[in-house]
N, C-alpha and C positions, 0 to 999 in steps of 0.2 A: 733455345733448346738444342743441346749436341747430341749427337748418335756417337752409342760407346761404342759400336762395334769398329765406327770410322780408325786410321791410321796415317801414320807418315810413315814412312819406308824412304833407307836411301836411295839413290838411283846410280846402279852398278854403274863401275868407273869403264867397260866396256861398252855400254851404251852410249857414251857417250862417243864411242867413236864412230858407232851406226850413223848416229844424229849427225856429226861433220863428215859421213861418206855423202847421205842424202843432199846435205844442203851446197855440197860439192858438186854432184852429180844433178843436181838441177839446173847449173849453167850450160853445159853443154846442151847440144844440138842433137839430141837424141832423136830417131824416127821407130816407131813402134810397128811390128807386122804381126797381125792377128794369125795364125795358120791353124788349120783343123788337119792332121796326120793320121793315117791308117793304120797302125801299128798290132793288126788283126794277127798278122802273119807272125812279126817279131814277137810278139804275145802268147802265141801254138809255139814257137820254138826255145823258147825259156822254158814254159811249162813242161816240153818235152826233154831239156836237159835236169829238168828238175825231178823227172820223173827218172829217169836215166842215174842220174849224181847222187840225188838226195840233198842237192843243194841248192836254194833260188838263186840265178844270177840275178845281178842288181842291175836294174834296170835303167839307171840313171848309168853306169860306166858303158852299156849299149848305147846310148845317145852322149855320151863324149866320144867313143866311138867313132861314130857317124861322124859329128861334129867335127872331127879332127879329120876324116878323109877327107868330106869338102873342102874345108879350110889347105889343105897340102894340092888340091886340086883347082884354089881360089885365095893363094897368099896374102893378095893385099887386103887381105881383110883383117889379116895377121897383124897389123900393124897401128902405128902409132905415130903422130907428127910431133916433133921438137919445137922447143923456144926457138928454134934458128927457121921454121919453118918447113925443113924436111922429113922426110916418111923412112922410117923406121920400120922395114920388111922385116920378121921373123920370121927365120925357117922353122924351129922347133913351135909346136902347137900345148903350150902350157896352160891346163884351165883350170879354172879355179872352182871348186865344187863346193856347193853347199850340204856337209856329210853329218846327219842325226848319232847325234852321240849323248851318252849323258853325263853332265855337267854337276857337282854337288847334288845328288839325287833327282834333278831333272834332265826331261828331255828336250836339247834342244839344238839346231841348228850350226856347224863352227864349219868355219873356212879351212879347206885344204886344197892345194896345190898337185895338181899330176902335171908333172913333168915329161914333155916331149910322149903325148897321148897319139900323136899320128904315127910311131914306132913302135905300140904297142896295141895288142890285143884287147878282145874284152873281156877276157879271162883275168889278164893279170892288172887290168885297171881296177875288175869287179877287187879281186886280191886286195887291190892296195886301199878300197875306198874301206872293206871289211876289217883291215887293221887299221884303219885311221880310227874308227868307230867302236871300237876293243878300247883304243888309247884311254887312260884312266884322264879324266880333267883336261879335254886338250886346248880348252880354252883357258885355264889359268894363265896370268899375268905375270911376267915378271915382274922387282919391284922398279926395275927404270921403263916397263910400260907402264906401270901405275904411276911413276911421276910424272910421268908425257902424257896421260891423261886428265891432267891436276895444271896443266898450264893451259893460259887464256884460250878460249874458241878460236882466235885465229891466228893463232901459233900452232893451233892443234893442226887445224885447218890446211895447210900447208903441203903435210906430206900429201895429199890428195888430189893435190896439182901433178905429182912425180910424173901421171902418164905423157901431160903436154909439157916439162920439162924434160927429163931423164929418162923414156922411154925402154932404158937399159934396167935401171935400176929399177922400174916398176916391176918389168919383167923379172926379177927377181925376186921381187918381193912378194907381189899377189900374181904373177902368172900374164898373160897376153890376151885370152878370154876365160867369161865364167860362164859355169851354169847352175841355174839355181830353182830349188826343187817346190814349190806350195803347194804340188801335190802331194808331199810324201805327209801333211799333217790334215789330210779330209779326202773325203770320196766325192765320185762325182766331176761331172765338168765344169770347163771355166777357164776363163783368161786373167793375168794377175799383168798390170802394166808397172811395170818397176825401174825407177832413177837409173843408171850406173855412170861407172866413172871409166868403161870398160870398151873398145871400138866395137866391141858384139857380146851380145849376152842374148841365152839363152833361157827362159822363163819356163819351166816346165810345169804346167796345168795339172786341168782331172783328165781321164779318161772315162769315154762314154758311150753307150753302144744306140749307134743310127741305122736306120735305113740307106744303103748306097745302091748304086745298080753297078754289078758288076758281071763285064761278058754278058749283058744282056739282060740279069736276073736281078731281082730285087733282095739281099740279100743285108743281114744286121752284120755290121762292123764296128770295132773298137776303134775311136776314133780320139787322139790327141792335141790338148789344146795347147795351144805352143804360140809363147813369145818372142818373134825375136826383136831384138835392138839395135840399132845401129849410132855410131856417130857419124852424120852426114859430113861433119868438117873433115873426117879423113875417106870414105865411104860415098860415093856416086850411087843414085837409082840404080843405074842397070848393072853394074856390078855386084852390087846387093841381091838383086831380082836374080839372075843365076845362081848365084852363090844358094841362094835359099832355094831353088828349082834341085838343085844338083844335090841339097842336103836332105831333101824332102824323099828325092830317090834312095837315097841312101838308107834312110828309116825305113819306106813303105819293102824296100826288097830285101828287109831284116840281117843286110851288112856285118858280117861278124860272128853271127850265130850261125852254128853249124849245128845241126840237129845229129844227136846219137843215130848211126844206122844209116843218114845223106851221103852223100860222098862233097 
């Protein structure tokens, strides 16, 4: 007995490259940290330039932001080791964001690149994530990525070594770190633990409003659930531990956001 409703569907020649990010991003030595962030404050002061502008800044170029002062105040986290076994400092802080766009009439997820976000505001990052997200199909294919998609798994597999090879060239390609957003498709909190091929990535959660005591008082805060990652082969505990101590400041003291009327 079959169901007519059942189907076969091809399976896009870009998923397949998801599929050899993951199974790439599974050998590495990845360390995952849970964090819960108060982003009460940065939360009052978008709202307040929104009210101000008429425009919501994006949320996510606030937390590259951030992401990008620590990292300029914690470089080796910036970094990368080579086949030769050496670490690959990067000054400029390139991340690679996960920007909602829509795709042949869906909505969905594509990779973009901000370039040297520790030189820049969150004005002009929000800027650049809003024209990436305008962009008409910005995940169409050319046809020599559609032929490198079309050869064996592990020829494909290859370019996704780049970071523990050519450390240069990844940086060019996909950026130094990423952040990547599985709040921006549901409400609510929550931690999402994800592969990367990346020395740090950023997971960004639900937001949720708790109980904290703050100055004494029991008072409901927005609070952010937030992944970060690390690859221990280039990345020590305690350099990690400040790095995320120092980024955490950065968030909860809404870094960037300057509220219409502050000084």
């Amino acid at each position: 007995m079959s169901d007519r409703g059942d189907r076969i569907e091809p399976f896009p020649a870009r998923r397949r490259g998801t599929v050899d990010y993951m199974r790439t991003a599974g050998r590495r030595s990845n360390v995952h940290g849970l964090l819960e962030v108060d982003v009460t404050e940065a939360r009052r002061r978008i709202e307040a330039i929104e009210a101000e502008t008429g425009e919501s800044l994006s949320f996510t170029a606030f937390l590259v932001c951030c992401l990008a002062r620590a990292l300029e105040e914690h470089p080796h986290l910036n970094a990368y080791r080579d086949w030769r076994g050496r670490v690959h400092v990067f000054e400029a802080v390139d991340v690679n964001v996960l920007v909602e766009t829509t795709v042949r009439g869906e909505r969905m997820g594509v990779p973009h690149v901000i370039r040297g976000a520790n030189e820049r505001s969150v004005r002009s990052i929000h800027d650049e994530i809003r024209a990436a997200q305008a962009t008409r199909d910005p995940a169409n294919l050319s046809p020599l990525a559609e032929l490198g998609f079309r050869l064996p798994g592990f020829v494909r597999r290859l370019v996704w070594r780049l970071p523990q090879w050519f450390p240069e060239r990844w940086k060019a390609m996909a950026g130094t770190v990423a952040v990547t957003s599985v709040g921006m498709f549901g409400g609510g909190g929550g931690w999402v633990i994800s592969p990367t091929n990346y020395t740090l990535q950023l997971t960004v959660g639900g937001i949720s409003e708790q109980p904290r005591v703050v100055d004494g008082e029991l008072r409901t805060r927005e609070l952010l659930d937030l992944t970060v990652t690390f690859d221990h082969d280039v990345v020590d505990g305690a350099p990690a531990t400040r790095f995320v101590k120092r980024l955490r400041e950065h968030i909860e003291a809404a870094d960037g956001l300057d509220t219409p009327g502050e000084p």
